[in-house]
N, C-alpha and C positions, 0 to 999 in steps of 0.2 A: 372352589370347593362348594359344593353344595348344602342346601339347609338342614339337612339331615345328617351329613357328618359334621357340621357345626354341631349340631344337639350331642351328638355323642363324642364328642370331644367335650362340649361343655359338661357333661355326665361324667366322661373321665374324671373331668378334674375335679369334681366335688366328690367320687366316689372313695377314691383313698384316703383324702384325711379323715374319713367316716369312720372310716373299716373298724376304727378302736373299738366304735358304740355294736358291734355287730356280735352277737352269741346273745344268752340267756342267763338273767341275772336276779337273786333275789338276795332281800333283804335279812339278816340274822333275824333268829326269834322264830317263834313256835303259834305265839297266839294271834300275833298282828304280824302279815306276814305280805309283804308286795313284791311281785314279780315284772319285770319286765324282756321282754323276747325279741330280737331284733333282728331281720333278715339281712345279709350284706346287702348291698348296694347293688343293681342289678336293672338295666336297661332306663335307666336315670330314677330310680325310685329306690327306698329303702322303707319295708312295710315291718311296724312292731305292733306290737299288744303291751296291755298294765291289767293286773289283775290285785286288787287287795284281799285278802282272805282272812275272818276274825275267827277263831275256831272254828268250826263246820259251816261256816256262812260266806258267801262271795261278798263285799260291802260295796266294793268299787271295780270298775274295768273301763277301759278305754282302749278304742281302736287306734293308733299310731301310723303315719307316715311322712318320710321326707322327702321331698322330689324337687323339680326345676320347675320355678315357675318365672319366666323373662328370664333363663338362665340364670336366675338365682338360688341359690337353696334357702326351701320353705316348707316348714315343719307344721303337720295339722293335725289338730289334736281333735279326739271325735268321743268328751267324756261318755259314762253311759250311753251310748248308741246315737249322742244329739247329731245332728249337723255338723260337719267337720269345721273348724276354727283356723285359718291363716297366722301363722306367725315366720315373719321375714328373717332372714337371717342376720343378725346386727355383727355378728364376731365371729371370727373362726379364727382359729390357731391351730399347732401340733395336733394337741389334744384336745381340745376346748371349741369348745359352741356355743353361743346362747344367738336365741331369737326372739324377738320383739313383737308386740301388737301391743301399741299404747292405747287401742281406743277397745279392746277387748276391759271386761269388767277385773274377771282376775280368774287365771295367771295373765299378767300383760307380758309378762318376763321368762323364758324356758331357757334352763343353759344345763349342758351335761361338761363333765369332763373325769380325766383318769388321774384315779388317786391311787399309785401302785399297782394294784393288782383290780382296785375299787372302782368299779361305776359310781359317780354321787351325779346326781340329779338335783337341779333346787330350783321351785318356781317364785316368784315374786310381783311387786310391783315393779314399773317398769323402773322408777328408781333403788332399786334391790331391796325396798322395806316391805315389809308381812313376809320374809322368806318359808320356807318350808322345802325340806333337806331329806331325799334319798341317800342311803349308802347300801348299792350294790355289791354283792360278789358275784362273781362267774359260778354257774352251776352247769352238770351238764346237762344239754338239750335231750 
């Protein structure tokens, strides 16, 4: 088999437990309001956005993507417009993700999972203290 259906097969296999994190999701509330938007998984890549919004004002956005980096899945987060951030995959299940950078200041810690029908998002230290908790709904695109 060659190197190239290696990749895509290792892309298979991280693409389906993904699929959950895929559609468009925002936060209840009116005045403080965060969205995040998530492309399925698609040629070993899965590209999202975050956008916070405080009445008529954008406060926060970040670019989002997860892809294979040494065939592993690795989520990089690109707050305001900075330089994209690595963070390795430490856990995956069903539903659940989190990924790591302990040497990242803060978030060292990214983990998503489904609560029902709920996206919840929480980043932290890498020992899960200073949390800070998204709860998604699905809205449509």
């Amino acid at each position: 088999m060659g190197l190239a259906a290696l990749a895509l097969l290792a892309a298979a296999s991280v693409a389906g437990p993904l699929d959950w994190m895929a559609g468009s999701w925002c936060t209840a509330g009116t005045e403080n309001r965060t969205c995040e938007h998530w492309q399925p998984m698609a040629g070993g890549m899965m590209l999202g956005s975050s956008k916070t919004v405080q009445g008529d004002r954008t406060t926060s956005f970040e670019y989002l993507r997860i892809g294979l980096e040494g065939g592993q899945a690795t989520y990089f987060g690109s707050p305001q417009g900075a330089p994209a951030v690595a963070f390795p995959q430490a856990e995956r299940t069903a539903q659940r993700v989190v990924f790591v950078n302990a040497g990242h200041d803060y978030p060292q810690r990214i983990a998503y999972w489904r609560d029902g029908d709920a996206l919840v998002a929480e980043i932290s230290l890498a020992d899960g203290s200073k949390p800070r908790m998204w709860r998604y709904l699905r809205v449509k695109d």
